[in-house]
C-alpha positions in Angstrom: 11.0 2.4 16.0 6.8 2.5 16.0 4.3 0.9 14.9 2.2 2.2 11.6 -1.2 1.2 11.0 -2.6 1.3 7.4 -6.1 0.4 6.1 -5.7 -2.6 4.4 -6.0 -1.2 0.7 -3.4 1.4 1.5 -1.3 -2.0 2.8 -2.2 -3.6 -0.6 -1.2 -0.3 -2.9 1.6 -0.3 -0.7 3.4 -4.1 -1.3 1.6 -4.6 -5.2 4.3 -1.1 -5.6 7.3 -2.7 -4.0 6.6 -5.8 -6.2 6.5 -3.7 -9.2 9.5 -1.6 -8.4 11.8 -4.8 -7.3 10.3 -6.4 -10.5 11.9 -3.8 -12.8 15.0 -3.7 -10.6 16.1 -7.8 -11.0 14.2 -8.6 -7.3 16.3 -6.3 -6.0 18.1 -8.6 -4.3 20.0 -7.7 -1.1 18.0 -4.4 -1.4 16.7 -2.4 2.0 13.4 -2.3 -0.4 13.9 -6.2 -0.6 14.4 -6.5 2.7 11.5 -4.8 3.8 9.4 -6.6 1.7 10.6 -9.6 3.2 9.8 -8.4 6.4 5.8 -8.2 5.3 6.1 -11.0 3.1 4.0 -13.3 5.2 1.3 -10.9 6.5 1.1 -9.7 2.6 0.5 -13.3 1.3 -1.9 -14.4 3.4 -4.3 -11.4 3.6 -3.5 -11.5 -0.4 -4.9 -15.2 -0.3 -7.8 -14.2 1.6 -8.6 -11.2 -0.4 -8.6 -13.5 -4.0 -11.0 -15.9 -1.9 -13.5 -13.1 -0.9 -13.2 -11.8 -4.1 -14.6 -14.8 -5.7 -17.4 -15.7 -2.9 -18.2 -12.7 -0.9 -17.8 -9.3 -2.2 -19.7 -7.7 1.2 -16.8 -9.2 3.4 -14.4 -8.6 0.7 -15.0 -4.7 1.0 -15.3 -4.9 4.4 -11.4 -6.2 4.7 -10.7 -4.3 2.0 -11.9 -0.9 3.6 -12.1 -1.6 7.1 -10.1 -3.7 8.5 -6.3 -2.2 9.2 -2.8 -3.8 9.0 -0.7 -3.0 11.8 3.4 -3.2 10.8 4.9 -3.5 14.3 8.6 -2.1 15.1 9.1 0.2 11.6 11.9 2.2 11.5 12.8 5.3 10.1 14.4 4.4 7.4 11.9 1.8 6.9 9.2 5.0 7.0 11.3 6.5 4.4 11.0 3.7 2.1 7.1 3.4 2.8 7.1 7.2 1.6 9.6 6.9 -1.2 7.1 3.5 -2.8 3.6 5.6 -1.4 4.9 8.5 -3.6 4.8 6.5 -6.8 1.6 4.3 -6.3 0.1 8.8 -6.2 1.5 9.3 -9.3 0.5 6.7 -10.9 -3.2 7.7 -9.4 -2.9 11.2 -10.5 -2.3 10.4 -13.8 -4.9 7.9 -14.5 -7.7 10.6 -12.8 -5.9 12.5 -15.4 -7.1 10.3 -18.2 -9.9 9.3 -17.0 -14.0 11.6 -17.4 -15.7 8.3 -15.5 -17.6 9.8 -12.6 -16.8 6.4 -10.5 -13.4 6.5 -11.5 -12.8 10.0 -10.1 -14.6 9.2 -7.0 -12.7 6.3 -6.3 -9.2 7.8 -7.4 -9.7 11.2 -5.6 -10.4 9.2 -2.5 -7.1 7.5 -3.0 -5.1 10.2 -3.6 -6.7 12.0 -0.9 -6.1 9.3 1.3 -2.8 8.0 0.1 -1.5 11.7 0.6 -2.6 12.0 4.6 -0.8 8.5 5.6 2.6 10.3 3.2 2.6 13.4 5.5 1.9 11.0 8.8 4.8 9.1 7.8 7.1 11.7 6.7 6.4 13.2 10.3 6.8 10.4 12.8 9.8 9.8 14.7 11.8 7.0 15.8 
């Protein structure tokens, strides 16, 4: 087991795709996705909370947490890793095909970084041990 440490967006892109994907599996109930989520559950709601609030009052702090700040998952395991990887590799799909559809300079900006992004913390994952 080992820690992982994600920026906080990559966190959030993370847990709103294992909410999606146990949505359009019944909850997934008794699930090792389900059971992972679980796991987070309470670090994911409250920095969730605190994310809608800054996103009403403060946008500066908001991006701050947003981009700066990191989450740090103590004790994941392997096959925990592998279920990171598994969810990470959808939430880059479904970036890659909206920068597919998309001519808005921003938008491709943002999305590369993403995808960019998204693809390094894949590869870290897919290579740590324990």
């Amino acid at each position: 087991m080992a820690d992982v440490t994600l920026d906080v967006w990559q966190f959030v892109r993370l847990m709103v795709g294992m909410e999606e994907t146990l949505s359009s599996h019944g909850g997934g109930r008794g699930s090792a996705l389900k059971t992972l989520y679980d796991k987070w559950e309470d670090v994911w709601v409250d920095l969730d909370a605190k994310l809608v609030d800054l996103g009403k009052s403060d946008m500066d702090a908001f991006a701050n947490l947003m981009m700066e700040q990191e989450v740090v998952l103590e004790d994941v395991s392997a096959g925990e890793r592998a279920l990171m990887v598994q969810e990470l590799e959808k939430v880059l799909r479904q970036i890659k095909a909206r920068l597919a559809k998309t001519d808005d300079p921003g938008d491709v900006e943002d999305l590369s970084f993403e995808r960019d992004e998204l693809t390094l913390v894949i590869r870290s994952l897919s290579k740590q041990k324990g």
